[in-house]
ZAMARGU-4260 file (C-alpha; in steps of 0.2 Angstrom, whole numbers, plus 5000, padded with zeros to 4 digits):
<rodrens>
0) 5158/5389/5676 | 5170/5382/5691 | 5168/5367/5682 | 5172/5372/5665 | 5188/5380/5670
5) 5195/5367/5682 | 5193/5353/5666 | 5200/5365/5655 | 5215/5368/5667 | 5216/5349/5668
10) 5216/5348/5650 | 5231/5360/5649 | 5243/5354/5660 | 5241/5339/5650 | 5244/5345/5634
15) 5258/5357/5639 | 5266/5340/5649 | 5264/5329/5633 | 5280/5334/5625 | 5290/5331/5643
20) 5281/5314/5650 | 5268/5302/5645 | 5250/5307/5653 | 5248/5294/5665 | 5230/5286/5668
25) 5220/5291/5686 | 5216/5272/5690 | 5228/5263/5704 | 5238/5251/5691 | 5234/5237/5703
30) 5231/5228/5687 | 5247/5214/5692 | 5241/5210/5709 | 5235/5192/5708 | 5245/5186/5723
35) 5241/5197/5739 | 5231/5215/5741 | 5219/5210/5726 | 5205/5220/5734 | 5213/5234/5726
40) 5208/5226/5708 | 5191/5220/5713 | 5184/5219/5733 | 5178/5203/5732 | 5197/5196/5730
45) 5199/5199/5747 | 5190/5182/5751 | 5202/5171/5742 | 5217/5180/5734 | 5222/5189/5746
50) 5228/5172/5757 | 5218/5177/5773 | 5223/5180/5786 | 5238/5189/5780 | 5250/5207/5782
55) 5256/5213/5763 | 5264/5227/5757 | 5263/5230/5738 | 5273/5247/5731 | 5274/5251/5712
60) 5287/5263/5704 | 5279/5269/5690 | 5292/5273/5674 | 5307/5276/5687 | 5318/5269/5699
65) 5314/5267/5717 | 5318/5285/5723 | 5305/5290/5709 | 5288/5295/5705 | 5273/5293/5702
70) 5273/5278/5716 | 5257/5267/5721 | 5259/5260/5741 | 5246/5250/5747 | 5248/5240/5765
75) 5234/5230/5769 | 5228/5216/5783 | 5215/5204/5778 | 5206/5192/5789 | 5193/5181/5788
80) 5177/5185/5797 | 5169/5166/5797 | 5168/5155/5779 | 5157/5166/5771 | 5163/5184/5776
85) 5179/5194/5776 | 5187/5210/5781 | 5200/5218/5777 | 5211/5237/5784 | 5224/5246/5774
90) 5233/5260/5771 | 5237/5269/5754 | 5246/5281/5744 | 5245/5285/5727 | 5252/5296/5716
95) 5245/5300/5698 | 5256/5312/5693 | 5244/5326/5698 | 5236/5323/5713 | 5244/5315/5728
100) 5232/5305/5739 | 5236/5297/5756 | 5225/5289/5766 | 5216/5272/5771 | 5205/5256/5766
105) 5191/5246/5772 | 5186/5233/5764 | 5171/5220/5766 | 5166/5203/5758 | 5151/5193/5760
110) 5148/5177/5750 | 5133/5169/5744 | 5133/5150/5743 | 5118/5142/5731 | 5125/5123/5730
115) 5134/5112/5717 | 5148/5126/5716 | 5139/5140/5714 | 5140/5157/5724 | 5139/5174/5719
120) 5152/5185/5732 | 5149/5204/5733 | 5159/5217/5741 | 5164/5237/5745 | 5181/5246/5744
125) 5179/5260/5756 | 5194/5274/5752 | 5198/5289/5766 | 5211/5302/5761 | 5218/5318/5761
130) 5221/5322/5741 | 5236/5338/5738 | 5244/5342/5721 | 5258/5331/5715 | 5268/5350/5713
135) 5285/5339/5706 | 5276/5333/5690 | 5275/5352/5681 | 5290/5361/5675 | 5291/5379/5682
140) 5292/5387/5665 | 5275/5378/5660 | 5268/5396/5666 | 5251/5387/5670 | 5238/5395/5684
145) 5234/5381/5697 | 5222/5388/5708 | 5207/5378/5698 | 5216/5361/5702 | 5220/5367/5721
150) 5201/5366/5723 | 5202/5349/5722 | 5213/5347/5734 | 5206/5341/5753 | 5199/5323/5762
155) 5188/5316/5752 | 5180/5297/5754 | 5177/5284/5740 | 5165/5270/5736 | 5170/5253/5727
160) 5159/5241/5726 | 5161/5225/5718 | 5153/5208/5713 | 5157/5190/5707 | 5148/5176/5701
165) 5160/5158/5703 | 5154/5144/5697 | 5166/5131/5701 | 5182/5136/5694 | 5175/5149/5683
170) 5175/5168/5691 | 5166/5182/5682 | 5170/5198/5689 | 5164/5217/5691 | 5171/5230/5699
175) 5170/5252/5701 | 5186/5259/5707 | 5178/5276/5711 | 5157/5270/5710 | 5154/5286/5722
180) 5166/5301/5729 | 5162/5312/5742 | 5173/5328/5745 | 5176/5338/5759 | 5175/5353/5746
185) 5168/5357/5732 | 5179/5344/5719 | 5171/5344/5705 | 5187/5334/5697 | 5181/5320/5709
190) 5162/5320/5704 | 5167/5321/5686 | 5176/5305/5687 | 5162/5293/5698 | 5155/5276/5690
195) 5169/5280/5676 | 5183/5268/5681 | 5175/5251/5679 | 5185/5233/5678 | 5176/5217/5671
200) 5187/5202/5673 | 5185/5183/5670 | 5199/5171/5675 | 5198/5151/5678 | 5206/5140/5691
205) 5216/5124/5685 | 5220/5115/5701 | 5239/5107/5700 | 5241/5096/5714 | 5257/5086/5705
210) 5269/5101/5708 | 5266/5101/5727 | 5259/5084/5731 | 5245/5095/5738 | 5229/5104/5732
215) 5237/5118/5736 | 5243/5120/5718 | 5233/5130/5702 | 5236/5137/5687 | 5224/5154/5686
220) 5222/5164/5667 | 5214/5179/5668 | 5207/5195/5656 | 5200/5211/5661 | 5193/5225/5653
225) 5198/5243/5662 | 5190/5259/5658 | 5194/5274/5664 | 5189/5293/5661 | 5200/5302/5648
230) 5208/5289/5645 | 5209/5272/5633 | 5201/5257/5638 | 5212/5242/5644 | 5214/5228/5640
235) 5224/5213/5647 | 5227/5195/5652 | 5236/5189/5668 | 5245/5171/5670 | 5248/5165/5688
240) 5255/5147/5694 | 5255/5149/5713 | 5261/5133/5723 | 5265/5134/5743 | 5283/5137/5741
245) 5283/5149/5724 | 5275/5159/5713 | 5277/5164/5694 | 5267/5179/5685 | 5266/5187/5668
250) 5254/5195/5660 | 5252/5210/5647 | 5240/5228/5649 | 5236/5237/5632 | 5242/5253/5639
255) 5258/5248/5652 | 5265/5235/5643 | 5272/5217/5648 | 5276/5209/5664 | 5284/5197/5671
260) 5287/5189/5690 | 5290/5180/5702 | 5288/5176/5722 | 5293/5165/5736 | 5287/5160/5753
265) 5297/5154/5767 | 5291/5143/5779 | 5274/5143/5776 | 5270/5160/5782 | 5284/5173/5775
270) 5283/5180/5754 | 5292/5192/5745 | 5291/5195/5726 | 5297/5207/5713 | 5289/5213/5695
275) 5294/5222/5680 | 5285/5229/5667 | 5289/5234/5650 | 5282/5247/5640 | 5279/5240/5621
280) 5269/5253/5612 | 5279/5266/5607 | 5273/5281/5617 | 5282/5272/5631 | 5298/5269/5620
285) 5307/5280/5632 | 5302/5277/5647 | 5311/5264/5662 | 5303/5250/5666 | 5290/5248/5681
290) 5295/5240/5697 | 5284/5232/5710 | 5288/5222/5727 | 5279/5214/5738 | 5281/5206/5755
295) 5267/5197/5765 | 5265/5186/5781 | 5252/5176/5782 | 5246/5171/5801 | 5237/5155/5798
300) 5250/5145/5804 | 5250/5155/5822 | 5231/5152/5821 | 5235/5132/5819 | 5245/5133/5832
305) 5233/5141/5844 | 5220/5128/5838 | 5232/5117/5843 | 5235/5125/5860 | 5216/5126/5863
310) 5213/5104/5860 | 5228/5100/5869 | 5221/5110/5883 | 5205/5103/5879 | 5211/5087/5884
315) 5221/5092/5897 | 5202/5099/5906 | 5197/5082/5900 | 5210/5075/5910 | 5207/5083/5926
320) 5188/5082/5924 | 5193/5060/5924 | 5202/5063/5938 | 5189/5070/5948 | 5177/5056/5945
325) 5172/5043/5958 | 5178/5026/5958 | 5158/5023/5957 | 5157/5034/5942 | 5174/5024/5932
330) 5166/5007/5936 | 5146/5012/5930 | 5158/5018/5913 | 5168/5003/5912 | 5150/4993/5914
335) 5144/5002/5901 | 5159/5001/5890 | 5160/4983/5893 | 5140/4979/5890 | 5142/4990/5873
340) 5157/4978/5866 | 5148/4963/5871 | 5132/4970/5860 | 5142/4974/5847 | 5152/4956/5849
345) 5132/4947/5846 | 5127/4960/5832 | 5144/4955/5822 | 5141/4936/5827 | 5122/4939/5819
350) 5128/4946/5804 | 5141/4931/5801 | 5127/4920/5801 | 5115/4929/5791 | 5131/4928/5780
355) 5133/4911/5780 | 5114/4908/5777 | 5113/4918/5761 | 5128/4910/5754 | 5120/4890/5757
360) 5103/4898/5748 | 5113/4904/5735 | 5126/4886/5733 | 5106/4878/5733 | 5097/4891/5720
365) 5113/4887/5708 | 5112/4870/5712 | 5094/4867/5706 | 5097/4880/5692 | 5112/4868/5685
370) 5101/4854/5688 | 5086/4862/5675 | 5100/4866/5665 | 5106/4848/5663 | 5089/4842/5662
375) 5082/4853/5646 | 5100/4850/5637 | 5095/4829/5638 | 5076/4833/5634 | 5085/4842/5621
380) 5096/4827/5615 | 5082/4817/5613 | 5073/4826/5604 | 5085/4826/5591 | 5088/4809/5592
385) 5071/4806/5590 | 5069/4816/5574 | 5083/4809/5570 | 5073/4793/5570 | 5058/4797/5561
390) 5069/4804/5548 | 5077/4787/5545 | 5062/4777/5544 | 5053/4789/5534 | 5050/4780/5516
395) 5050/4791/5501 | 5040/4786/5485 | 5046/4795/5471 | 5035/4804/5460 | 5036/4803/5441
400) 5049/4813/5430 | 5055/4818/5450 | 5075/4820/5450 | 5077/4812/5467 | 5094/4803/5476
405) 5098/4794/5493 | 5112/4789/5501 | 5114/4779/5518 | 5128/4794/5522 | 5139/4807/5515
410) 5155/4811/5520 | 5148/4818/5539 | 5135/4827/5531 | 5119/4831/5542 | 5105/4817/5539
415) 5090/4825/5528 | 5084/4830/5512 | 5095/4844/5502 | 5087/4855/5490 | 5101/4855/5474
420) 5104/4868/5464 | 5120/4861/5454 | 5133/4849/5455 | 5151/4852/5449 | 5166/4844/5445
425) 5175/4859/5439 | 5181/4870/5454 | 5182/4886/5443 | 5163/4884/5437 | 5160/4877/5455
430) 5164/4896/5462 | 5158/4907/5446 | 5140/4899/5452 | 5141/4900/5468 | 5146/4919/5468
435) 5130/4924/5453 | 5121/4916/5467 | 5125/4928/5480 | 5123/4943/5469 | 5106/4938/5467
440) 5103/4940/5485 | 5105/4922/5489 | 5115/4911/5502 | 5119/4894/5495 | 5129/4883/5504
445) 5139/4866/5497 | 5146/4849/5501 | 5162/4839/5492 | 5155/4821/5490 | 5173/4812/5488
450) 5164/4796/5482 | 5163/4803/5465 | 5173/4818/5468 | 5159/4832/5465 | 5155/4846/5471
455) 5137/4852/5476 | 5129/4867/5478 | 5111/4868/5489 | 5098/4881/5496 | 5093/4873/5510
460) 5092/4858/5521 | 5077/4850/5524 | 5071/4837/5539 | 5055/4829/5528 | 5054/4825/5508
465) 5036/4835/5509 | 5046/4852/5516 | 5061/4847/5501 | 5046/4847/5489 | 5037/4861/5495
470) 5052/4871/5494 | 5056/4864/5477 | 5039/4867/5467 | 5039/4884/5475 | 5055/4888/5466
475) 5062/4893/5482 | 5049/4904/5487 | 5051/4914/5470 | 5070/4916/5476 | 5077/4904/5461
480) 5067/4901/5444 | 5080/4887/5437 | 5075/4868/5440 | 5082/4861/5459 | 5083/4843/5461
485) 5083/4834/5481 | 5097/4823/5488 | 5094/4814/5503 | 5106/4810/5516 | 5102/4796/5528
490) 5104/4793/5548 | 5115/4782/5552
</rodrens>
């Protein structure tokens, strides 16, 4: 029965406050923070976009000017643990329009490295406040009983846990604002509400080191899925370009509206940036638009520093460590100093030589390969000289009713016997033939003889009158049914 009345009493105030202000969602509205404090968004942020180790301050006027409420303030110091861990302690206070809660943050990140990119990092927001009724959100003539809501009020301790799987530039993420809530009294509001306020997010990294000259540079689009208990589901998408000197947002959330904004860091280590947001759907019609600052300092330039404090006395211990040695000790170092030049002098001297010796095997191994080379090119030559030979003294006794012709040479033509097809002395038939020849599959080839101003067309050349003749009774293989004749050219 407590419960049913204090949800019904809920209920009412909202209805009754609909016709003066919008009804505002429970969740934190952290859904611009991309820059600093992102552990409010999802608790593994904290290991990366919260630029460890670093001091922010992030405050959000919801619908008003800065003297106005609802307001969200969340100051946080984030430091990392080692490269796989990360902590980080805050301080918060947020305003929903009907509860009030002031309190603190811890936050812890562990990663999980697999290889080639891969790591899966999981986290826990760990809320501690003291909730009280946000009394200047209700008119005094709404004429509404309270005392169900006032049992809500008290300490009360959160759970939010957290996960992400990144894969390279890719980061898929999931996170519960309120996964558990424990109340100092009996808050049935706050049980009502647990594993209800759930963000799914998905962004991608696109490193741009050209604006910066440094990898430093990146380019992150983001969407996100809210849900959150009496309420609509969110939607949105988030653009960041962060370099080392500035900063450029916008983004747009189903319920709030658009954004845009900007930031700037000072030295290295100093940021401050503003946001606006502006209510598009027409329930928000009326309404100002939000306000958010930020200001950071980041301490990673005092921890150079005190690297650099820590190696220049390194070396000043070295220094006086040197000084204490003997002169026995500085001559046995400069012996050994001395005996490992001259070792590495002969080893530098060897490999010069084993140089110099694989470069003469190499001249010889091309040496004898040009000389093969040379060699089967004459073998080669001679060869065709010597069927050159034969062909010329090869005697040819023609056959009766045998179309045969011979002449010592032919305008350069290669010596041997040709297998005709057709001579011409018209061009025009000359190239009709030679084309009904090639759409027949074939590949005839010709020769202008200027002695009698002819042009002949031939299948194939042929080194011996018996190959010719072969070639000839065969029809060419079945290739040409029509009669072929054989012109011989002879060597020279």
């Amino acid at each position: 029965m407590p419960k049913i009345l204090c949800r019904l009493s809920l209920l009412l105030v909202f209805v009754f406050g609909e016709a003066q202000e919008v009804e505002l969602p429970s969740d934190f509205r952290q859904h611009t923070l991309t820059q600093f404090n992102a552990n409010l968004l999802n608790p593994t942020y904290a290991q990366n976009w919260n630029n460890p180790n670093s001091l922010a301050v992030w405050s959000r006027w919801q619908w008003q000017t800065i003297d106005g409420d609802p307001t969200t303030i969340f100051a946080n110091y984030t430091h990392q643990i080692s490269e796989v861990s990360t902590g980080s302690l805050g301080f918060l206070q947020h305003n929903t329009g009907v509860f009030l809660d002031i309190g603190g943050n811890l936050n812890y990140v562990y990663k999980f490295s697999f290889g080639d990119g891969i790591a899966v990092l999981t986290g826990v927001n760990v809320f501690a406040s003291q909730r009280t009724l946000a009394d200047d959100f209700f008119m005094s003539d709404v004429g509404i009983d309270l005392t169900q809501l006032e049992a809500a009020e008290g300490f009360m301790v959160q759970f939010s846990p957290g996960i992400r799987l990144q894969a390279n530039q890719l980061g898929v993420g999931l996170a519960f604002e309120n996964a558990i809530g424990v109340g100092a009294n009996d808050s049935d509001i706050l049980e009502a509400s647990n594993f209800k306020t759930i963000v799914g997010s998905l962004n991608y990294d696109v490193p741009t080191s050209f604006l910066s000259g440094t990898g430093n540079s990146f380019i992150r689009p983001m969407v996100y899925v809210k849900s959150i208990p009496d309420g609509d589901t969110q939607i949105g998408v988030n653009g960041l370009l962060s370099t080392p000197k500035v900063w450029l947002q916008g983004g747009y959330n189903s319920f709030y509206g658009a954004s845009a904004g900007l930031g700037v860091t000072l030295g290295g280590a100093f940021s401050v940036g503003g946001l606006m947001e502006f209510g598009t759907d027409t329930s928000l019609s009326g309404e100002d638009p939000t306000l958010e600052l930020l200001v950071a300092y980041r301490f990673a330039r005092q921890e150079k520093q005190k690297k650099e404090s820590e190696e220049e006395q390194k070396e000043e211990e070295e220094d006086t460590a040197i000084t204490k040695m003997t002169e026995e000790q500085l001559q046995q170092e400069r012996e050994a100093l001395e005996e490992k030049k001259h070792l590495e002098e002969e080893q530098k001297e060897q490999e010069l030589i084993r140089q110099r010796l694989l470069v003469e095997e190499q001249r010889r191994n091309d040496s004898i390969q040009e000389a093969q080379a040379l060699a089967l090119q004459r073998q080669l030559e001679q060869q065709r000289q010597d069927s050159l030979a034969r062909l010329q003294k090869e005697k040819v006794a023609v056959q009766p009713n045998e179309r045969y012709e011979e002449v010592a040479q032919a305008d350069g033509l290669v010596p041997g016997f040709y297998l005709i097809a057709n001579v011409f002395g018209t061009k025009k038939y000359f190239e009709n033939f030679m084309k009904t020849l090639q759409q027949k599959g074939l590949e005839p080839k010709s020769f202008y003889r200027s002695a009698n101003k002819y042009n002949y067309v031939y299948l194939e050349r042929y080194n011996t009158m018996e190959e010719a003749r072969k070639a000839r009774d065969s029809k060419f293989s079945g290739k040409y049914p029509d009669k072929t004749w054989i012109f011989r050219v002879k060597a020279d």
